[in-house]
PASE-496828 format. One record per atom (N, C-alpha, C, O): residue in one letter; y, x, z. Coordinates in steps of 0.2 Angstrom, whole numbers, plus 5000, padded with zeros to 4 digits. Each point is the difference from the previous one (the first is absolute). Layout:
% residues N
aYXZ...
//
This chain:
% residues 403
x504548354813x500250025007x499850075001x499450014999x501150045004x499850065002x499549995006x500149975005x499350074993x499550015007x499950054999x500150044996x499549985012x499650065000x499649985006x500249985005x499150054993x499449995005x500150015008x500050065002x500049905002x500149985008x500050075001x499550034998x501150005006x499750065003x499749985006x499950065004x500049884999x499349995007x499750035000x499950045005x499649964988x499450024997x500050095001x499450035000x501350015001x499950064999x500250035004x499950065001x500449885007x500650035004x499350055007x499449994999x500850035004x499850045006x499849965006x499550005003x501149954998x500149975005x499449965004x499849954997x499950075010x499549955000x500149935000x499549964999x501350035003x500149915003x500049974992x499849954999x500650104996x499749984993x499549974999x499849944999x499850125000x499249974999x499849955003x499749964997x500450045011x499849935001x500349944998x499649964999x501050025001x500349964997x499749984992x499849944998x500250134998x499649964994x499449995000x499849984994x499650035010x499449975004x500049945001x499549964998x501150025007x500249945001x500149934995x499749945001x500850094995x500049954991x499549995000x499949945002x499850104995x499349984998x499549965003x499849954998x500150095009x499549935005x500449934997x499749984996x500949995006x500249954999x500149974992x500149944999x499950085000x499949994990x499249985001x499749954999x499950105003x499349975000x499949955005x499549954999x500850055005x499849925005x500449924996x499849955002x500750074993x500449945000x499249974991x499749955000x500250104996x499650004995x499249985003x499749954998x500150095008x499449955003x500149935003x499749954999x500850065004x500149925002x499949954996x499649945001x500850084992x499849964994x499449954997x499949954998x499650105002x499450014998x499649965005x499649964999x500550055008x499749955007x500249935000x499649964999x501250045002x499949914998x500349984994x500549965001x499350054993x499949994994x500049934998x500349984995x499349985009x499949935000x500349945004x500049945000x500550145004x500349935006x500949984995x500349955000x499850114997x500849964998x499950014996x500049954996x499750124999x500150004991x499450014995x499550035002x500549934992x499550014996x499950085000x500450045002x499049954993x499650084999x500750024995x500350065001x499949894994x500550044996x500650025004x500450054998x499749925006x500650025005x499950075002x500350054998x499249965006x499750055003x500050074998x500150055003x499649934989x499950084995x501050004998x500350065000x500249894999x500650014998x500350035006x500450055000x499449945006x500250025005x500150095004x500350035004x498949984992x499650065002x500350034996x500050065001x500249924992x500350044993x500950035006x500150055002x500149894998x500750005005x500150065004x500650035001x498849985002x500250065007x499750064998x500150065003x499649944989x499950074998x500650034998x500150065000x500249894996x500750034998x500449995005x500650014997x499549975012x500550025006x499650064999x500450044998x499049985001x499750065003x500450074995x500350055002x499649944993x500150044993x500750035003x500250065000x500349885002x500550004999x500550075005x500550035000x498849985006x499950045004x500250084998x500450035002x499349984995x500150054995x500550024996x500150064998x500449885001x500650044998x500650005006x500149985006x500350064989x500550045008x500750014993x500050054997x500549885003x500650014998x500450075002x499950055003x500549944994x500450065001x500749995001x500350035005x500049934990x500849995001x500149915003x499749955000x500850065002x500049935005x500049934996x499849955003x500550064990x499749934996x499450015000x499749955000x499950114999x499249984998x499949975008x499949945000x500150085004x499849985006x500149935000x499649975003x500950014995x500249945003x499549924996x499749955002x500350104989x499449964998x499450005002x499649964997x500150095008x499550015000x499949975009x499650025004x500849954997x499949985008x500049914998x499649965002x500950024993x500049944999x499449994994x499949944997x499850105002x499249974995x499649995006x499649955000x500350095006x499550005005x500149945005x499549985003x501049994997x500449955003x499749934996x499849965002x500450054989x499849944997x499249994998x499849954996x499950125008x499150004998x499849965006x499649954998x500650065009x499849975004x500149955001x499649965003x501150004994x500049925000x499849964994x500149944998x499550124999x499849964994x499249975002x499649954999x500350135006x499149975002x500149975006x499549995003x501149985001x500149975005x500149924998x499749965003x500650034993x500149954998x499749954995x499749955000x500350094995x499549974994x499150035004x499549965001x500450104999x499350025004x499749995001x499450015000x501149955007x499849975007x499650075003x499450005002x500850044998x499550055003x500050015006x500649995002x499050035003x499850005008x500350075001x500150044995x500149985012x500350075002x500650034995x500150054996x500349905006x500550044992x500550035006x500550034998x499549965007x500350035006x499850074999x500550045000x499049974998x500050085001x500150044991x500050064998x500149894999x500250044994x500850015003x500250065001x500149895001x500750035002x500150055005x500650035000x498949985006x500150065003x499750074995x500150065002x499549944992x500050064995x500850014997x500450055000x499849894998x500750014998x500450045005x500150065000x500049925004x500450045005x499850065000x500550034999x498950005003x499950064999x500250054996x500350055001x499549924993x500250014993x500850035000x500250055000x500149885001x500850034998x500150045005x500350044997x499649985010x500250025006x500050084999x500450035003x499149994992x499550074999x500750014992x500450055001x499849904994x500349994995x501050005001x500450024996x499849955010x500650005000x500250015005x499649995005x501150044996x500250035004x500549965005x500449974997x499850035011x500650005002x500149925000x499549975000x501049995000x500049915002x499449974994x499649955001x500550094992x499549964996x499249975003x499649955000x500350125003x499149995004x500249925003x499649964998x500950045007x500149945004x500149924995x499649964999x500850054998x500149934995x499450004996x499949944998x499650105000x499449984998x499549975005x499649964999x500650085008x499449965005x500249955001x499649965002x501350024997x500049935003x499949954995x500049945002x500050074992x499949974994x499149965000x499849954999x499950125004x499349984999x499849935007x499649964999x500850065007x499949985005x500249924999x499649965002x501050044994x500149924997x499749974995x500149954998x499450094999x499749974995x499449985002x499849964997x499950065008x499549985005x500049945000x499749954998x501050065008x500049935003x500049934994x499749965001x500850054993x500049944995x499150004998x499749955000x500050105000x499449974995x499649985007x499649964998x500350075009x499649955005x500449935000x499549955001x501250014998x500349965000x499649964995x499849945001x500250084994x499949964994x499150014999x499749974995x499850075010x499549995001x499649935005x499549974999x501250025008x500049985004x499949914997x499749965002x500850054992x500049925002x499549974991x499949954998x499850124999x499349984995x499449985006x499749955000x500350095004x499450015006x499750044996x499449984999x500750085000x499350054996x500150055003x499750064998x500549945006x500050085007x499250035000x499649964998x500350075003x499350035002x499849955006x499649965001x501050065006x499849975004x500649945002x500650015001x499149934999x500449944999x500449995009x499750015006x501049974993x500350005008x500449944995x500249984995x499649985015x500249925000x500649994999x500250064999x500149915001x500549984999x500750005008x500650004998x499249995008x500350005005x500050065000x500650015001x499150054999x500450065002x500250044995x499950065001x500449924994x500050044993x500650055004x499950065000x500749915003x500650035003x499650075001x500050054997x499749945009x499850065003x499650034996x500150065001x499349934995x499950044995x500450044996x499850064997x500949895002x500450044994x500150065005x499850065000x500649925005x500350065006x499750075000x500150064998x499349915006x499450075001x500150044993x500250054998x499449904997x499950054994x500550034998x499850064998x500849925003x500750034995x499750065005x499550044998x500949985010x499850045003x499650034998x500350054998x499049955001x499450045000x500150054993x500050065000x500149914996x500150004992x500850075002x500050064998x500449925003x500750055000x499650055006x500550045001x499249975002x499850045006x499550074994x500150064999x499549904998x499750034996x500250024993x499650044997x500949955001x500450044994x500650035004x500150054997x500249945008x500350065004x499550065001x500250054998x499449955005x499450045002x499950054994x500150055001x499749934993x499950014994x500750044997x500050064998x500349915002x500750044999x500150075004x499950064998x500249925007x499950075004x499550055000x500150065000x499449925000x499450054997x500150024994x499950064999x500249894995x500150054993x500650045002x500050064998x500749925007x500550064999x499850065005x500350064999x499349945004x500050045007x499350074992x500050064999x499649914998x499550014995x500350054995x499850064999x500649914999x500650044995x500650045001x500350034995x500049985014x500350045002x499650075002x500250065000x499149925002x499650055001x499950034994x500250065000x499549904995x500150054994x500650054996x500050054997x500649915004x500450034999x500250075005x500150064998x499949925008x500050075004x499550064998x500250065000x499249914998x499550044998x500150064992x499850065000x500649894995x500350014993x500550075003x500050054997x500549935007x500550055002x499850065004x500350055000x499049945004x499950045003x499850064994x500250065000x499249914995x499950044996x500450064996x499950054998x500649905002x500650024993x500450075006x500250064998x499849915008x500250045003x499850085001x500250064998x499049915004x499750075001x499950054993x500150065001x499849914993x500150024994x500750054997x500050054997x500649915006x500550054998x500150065007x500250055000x499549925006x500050075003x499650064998x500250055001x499249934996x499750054997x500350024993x499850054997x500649915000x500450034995x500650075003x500150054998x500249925008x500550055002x500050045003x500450035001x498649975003x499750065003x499750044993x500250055001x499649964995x499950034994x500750014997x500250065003x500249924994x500750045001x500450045004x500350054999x499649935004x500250045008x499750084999x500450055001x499049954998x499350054999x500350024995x500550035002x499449964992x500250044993x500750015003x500050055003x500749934998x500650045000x499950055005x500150054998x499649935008x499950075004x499750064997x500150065000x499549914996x499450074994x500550034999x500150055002x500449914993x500550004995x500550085003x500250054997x500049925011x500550065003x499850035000x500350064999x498949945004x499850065003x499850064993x500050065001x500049924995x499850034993x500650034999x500150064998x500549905003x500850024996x500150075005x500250054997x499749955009x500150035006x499650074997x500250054999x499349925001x499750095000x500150034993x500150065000x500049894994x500350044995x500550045000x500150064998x500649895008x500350054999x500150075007x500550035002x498949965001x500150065003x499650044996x500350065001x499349944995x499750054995x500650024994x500150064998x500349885000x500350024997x500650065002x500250054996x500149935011x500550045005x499850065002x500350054998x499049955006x499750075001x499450054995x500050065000x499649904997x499450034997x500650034995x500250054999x500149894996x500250034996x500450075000x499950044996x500749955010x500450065001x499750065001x500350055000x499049945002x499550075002x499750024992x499950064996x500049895003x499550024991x500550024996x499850014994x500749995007x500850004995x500250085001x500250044996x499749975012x500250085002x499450044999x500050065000x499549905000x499450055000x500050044991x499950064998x500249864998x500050054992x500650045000x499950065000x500749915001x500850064999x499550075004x499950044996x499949975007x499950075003x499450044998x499950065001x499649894995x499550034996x500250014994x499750044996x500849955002x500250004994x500450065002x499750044997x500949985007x500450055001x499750065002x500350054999x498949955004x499750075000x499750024996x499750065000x500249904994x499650024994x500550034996x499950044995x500649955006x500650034994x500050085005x500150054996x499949955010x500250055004x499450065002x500050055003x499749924994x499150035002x500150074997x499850045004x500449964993x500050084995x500650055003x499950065003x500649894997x500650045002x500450035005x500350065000x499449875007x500050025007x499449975003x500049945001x499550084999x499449995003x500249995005x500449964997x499950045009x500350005009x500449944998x500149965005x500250024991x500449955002x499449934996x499949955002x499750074992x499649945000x499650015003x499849945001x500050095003x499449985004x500349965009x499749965003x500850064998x500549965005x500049944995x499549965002x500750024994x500049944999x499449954998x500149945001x499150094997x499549985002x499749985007x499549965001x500850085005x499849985006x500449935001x499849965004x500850024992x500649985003x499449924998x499949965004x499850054988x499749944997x499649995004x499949945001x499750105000x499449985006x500249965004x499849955001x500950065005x500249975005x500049934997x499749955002x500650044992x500349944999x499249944997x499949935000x499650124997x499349995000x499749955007x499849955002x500550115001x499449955007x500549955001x499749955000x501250045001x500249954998x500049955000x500149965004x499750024990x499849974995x499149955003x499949965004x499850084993x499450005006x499949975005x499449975001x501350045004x499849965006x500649944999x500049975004x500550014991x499949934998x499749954998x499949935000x499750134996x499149954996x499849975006x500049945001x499750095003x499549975006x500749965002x500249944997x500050095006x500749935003x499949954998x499949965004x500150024988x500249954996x499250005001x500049955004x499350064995x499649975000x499749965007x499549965001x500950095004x499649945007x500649965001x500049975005x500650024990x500349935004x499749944993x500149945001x499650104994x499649954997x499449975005x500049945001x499550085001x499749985004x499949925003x500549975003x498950014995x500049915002x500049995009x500449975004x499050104997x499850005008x500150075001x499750054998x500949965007x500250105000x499750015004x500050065002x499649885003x499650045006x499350024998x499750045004x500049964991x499449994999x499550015005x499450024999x500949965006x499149975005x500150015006x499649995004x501250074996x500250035006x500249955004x500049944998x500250105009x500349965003x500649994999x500150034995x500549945007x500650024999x500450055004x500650024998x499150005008x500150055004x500150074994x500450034997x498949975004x499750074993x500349994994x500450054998x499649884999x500550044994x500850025001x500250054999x500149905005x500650025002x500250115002x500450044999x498849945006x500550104999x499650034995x500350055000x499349944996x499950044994x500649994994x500150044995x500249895006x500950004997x500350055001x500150054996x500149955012x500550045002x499850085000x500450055001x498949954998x499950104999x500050004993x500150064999x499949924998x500149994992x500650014999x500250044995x500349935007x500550004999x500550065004x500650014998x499150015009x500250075001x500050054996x500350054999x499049934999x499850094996x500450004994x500250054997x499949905001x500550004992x500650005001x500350014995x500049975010x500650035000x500450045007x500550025001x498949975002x500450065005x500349985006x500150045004x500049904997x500349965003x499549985008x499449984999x500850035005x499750015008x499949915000x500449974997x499150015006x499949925002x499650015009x499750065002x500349905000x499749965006x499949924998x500349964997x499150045006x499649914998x499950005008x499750055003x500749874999x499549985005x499949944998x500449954998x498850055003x499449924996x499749985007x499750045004x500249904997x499949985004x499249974998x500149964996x499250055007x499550014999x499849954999x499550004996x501049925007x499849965003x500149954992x499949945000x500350104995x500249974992x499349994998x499949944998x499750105003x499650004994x499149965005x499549994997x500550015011x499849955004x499949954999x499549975001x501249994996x500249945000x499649964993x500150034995x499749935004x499749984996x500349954997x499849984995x500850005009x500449944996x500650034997x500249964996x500050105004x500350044995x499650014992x499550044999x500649914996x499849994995x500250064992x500550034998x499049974999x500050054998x500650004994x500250054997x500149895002x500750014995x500650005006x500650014998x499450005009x500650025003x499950105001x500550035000x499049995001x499850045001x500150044993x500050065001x500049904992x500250064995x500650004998x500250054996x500249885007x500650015002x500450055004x500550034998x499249985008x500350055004x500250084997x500450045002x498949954993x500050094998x500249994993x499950054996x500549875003x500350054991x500849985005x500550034998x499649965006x500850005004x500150075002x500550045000x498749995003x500150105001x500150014993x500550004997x498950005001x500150034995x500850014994x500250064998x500049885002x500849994996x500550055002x500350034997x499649975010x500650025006x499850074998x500450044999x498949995002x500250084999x500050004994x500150064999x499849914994x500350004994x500750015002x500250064999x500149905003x500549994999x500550095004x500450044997x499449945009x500250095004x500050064994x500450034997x499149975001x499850084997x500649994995x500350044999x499849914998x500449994995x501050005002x500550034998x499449945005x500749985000x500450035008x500550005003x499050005000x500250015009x500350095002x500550015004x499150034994x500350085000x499949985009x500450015004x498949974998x499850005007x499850064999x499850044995x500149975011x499550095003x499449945006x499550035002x500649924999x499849995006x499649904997x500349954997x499150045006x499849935001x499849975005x499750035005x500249914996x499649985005x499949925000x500349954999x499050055001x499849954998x499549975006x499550035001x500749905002x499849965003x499549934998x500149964995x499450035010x499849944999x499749975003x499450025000x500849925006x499850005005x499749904999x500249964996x499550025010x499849934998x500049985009x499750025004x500849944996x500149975008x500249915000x500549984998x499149995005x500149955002x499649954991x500449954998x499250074998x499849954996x500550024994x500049964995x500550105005x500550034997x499950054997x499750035003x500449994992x499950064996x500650044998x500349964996x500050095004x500850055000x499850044996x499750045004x500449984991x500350074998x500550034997x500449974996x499950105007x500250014998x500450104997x499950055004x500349954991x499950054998x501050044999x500449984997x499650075007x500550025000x500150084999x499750055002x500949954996x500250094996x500650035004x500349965004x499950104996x500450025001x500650044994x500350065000x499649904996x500450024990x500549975001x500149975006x500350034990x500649994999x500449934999x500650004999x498949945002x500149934999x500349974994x499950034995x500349925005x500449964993x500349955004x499849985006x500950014991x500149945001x499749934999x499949994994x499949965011x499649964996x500149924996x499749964997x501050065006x500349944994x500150024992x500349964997x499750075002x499950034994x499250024997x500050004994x499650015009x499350035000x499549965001x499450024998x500949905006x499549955000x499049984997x499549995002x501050044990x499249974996x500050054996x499949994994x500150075010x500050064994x499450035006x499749975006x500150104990x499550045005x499349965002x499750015005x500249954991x499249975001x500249935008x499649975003x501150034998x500049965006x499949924999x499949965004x500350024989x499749934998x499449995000x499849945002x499750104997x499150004998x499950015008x499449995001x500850015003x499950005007x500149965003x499649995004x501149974996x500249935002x499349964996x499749955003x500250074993x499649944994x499249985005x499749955001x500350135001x499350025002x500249955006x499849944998x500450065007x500249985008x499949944997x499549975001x501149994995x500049935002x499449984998x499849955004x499650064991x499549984998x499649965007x499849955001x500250125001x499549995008x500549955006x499749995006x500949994993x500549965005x500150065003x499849985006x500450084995x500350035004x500850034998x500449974995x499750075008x500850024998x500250085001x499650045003x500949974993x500150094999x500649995000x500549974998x499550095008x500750045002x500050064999x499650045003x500949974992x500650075000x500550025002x500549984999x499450095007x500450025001x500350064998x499650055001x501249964997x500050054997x500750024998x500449954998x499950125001x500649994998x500050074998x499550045000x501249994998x500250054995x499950065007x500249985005x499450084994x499850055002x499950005009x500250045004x499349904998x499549995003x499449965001x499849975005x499750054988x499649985000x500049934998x500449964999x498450035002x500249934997x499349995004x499650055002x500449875001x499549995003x499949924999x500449965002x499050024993x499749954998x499349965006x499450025001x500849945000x499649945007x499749964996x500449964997x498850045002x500149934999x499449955005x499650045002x500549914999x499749945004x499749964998x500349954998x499150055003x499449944998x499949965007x499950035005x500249914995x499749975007x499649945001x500049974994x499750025010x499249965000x499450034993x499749984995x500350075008x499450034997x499349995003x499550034997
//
């Protein structure tokens, strides 16, 4: 017979546990009983056969079928154990070996089976008190005029109490099972927040390679053509390679200041300690002075007061600047910015706007760093508005609320 050891023994459940606490109290009350009136129905040899009898119900405890013929052998051995020590045994308390059984199968099978075992055990009760009733070897002896209402009550008592039982092993095993799912749950979430993690690395790496690629490259590419062109020229027209040395220098700091670019959007924490007020215009004067480009910031004081403003919305705010004058200096041919950020009613807005040349945005959707921005927004449950069109500018909103 395929077995494998009770998983009772390993489960979490407390009504488990107690249940198999329970077994065993009553395995030990049916085996003491034995040993107390030893003298009133069976010889001592009865007694040690009998005591041998409930160590193998006990033993029996420990195994846990698997497919539903094992099962079925292993319900009907437990069924011809107890009619063997009920009958041939004479054994006192066999009432409660069959509320073990019940238990047993209830933890063991599933769905109408749990039921047809309890009603199986509930009718075998009743035959072996029946065929107790008329030996007279009951523990405790009922006269014969009220036997009716004794059968009555007890049926009652007896089906109230493997009902009972029934329901507590299902209500014991759904909890576990809810338990099992919760885990598996929580478990693949932390699988798809760790993927989630690694592919965003994944973009954000692709992303800046290929702005290194697109800009550092194109500056390190013009920078050798032109050291290479004044060295051949150096002898010949000193005036025109020396213009073209100044030309490499330009394209030098360039260069330069895409490295830094590319190393504060690497950045874990780009506030480092500031406030977001302070780093934001130290963005925006950084980004005036390198390209020339006029800005206004109005920051609202009341950002960095606020202490429920948390510190992954907040380095949100400044990689959506940040992107956005990435984005201007690059593709916009603005002269002019203006950058907003104001916090009203538990609300946080900003928003950052040019006077360049626009894009159409059905076409430009998830170009210009505007996908890594939506990405950003939904993270925190907020939303991003673009407005924008062919040679009127662009102006990007976005909206965090219950902050």
């Amino acid at each position: 017979m395929q077995i494998r050891i009770n998983t009772r023994l390993n489960t979490r459940s407390p009504l488990l546990k107690l249940l198999l606490i329970l077994e065993w109290i009553l395995l030990g009350l049916v085996a003491t009983t034995q040993i107390l009136i030893a003298n009133k129905f069976n010889s001592p040899t009865d007694v040690i056969s009998n005591e041998i009898g409930i160590l193998i119900f006990a033993v029996l405890g420990f195994a846990f079928p698997q497919t539903p013929l094992h099962k079925l052998f292993y319900i009907i051995a437990e069924f011809a154990l107890i009619f063997l020590l009920t009958r041939k045994g004479n054994i006192s308390l066999f009432q409660l070996l069959f509320i073990v059984l019940v238990i047993r199968n209830c933890v063991m099978l599933e769905g109408r089976s749990r039921s047809v075992v309890t009603g199986l055990a509930l009718f075998s009760v009743l035959i072996c008190i029946t065929d107790r009733m008329r030996s007279q070897s009951l523990l405790l002896q009922i006269d014969s005029d009220p036997t009716l209402l004794y059968w009555v009550g007890f049926l009652i008592m007896l089906g109230l109490i493997f009902l009972f039982l029934q329901l507590l092993v299902e209500s014991a095993l759904s909890e576990r099972k809810s338990r099992e799912e919760l885990l598996i749950a929580n478990k693949r979430l932390t699988e798809y927040a760790t993927q989630i993690e690694e592919l965003a690395t994944v973009q954000e790496r692709n992303r800046i390679a290929r702005e290194i690629h697109d800009s550092l490259g194109h500056s390190l590419t013009g920078f050798n053509l032109h050291l290479e062109a004044a060295l051949r020229l150096l002898q010949s027209e000193p005036d025109e390679a020396k213009q073209l040395l100044l030309e490499a220098k330009q394209l030098g700091a360039t260069a330069l200041k895409e490295v830094r670019a590319s190393v504060s959007a690497l950045r874990s924490e780009p506030l480092e300690g500031r406030s977001l007020k302070s780093a934001i215009q130290s963005l925006v004067e950084e980004f005036q002075r390198s390209t020339g480009i006029s800005s206004q910031t109005d920051i609202d004081d009341f950002i960095d007061r606020d202490r429920q403003i948390s510190l992954q919305l907040k380095t949100i705010v400044y990689r959506i600047i940040q992107e956005s004058l990435t984005n201007i200096s690059k593709h916009s041919e603005a002269s002019f910015v203006n950058i907003s950020c104001q916090v009203k009613d538990l609300n946080l807005e900003i928003a950052i706007e040019d006077n360049g040349k626009g894009f159409d945005i059905t076409q430009n959707a998830s170009g210009f760093g505007l996908q890594g921005m939506q990405e950003r927004v939904i993270a925190v449950s907020g939303n991003l508005e673009i407005k924008t069109s062919q040679g009127n500018g662009c102006k990007i909103i976005a909206r965090f609320r219950n902050i």
